[in-house]
C-alpha positions in Angstrom: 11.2 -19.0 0.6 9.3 -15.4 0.3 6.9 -14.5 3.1 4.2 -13.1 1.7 1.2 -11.1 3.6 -1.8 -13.3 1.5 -0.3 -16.9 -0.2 -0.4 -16.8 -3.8 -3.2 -19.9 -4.7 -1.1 -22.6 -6.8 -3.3 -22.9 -9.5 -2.3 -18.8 -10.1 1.9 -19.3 -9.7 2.2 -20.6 -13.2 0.5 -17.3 -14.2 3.2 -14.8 -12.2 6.0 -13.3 -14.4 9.6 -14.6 -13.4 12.3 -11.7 -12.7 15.4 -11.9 -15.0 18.5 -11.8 -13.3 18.9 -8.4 -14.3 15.4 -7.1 -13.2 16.5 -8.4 -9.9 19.6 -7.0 -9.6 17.8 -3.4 -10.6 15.6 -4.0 -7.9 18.2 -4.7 -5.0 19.9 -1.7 -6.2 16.7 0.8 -6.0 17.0 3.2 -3.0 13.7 2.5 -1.5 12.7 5.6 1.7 9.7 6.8 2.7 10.0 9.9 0.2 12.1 7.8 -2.5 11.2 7.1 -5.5 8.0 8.5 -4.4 5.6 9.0 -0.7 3.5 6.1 -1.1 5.1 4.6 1.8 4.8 7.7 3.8 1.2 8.2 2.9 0.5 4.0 3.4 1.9 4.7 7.3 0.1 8.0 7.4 -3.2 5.8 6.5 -2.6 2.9 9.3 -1.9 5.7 12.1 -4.9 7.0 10.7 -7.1 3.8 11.5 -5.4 3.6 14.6 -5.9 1.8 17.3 -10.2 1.8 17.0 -10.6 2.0 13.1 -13.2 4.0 11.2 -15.9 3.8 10.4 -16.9 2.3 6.5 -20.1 2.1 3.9 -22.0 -0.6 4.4 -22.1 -1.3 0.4 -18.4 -1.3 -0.7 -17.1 -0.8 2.4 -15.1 2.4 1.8 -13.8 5.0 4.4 -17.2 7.2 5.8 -17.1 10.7 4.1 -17.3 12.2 7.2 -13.2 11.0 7.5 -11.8 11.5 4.2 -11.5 15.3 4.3 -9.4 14.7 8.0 -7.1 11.7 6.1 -6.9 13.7 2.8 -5.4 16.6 4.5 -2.5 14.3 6.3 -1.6 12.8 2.8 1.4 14.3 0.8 -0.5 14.9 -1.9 -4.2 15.7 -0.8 -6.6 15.6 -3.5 -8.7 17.5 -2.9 
């Protein structure tokens, strides 16, 4: 059985695609790093250290990060954007 971080609801498993043998097999043979195939893992563990240990603070209407931390997290991703 797959451990998953949030259960898929039943009535949405018959909608999930099935691997083929071979897409699997592509898969377990992918090189996975934190810089490899790209540094979205990097950047993902950059983010967590980021909102650790006390958090940040977020809007109150969509609940994204404050402005007043993007510029500080933006400069510690790989790729900042702006």
């Amino acid at each position: 059985m797959i451990k998953r971080l949030f259960p898929v609801p039943n009535h949405l498993r018959k909608q999930l695609p099935t691997l083929t043998e071979d897409k699997k097999q592509l898969l377990q043979q992918q090189t996975i790093t934190q810089d490899h195939p790209e540094t979205i893992l990097r950047d993902f563990q950059t983010i967590l250290e980021f909102l650790q240990p006390d958090g940040v603070e977020v809007s109150s209407t969509y609940h994204q990060f404050s402005l007043k931390y993007l510029q500080q997290l933006n400069s510690r991703l790989s790729y900042p954007y702006f």
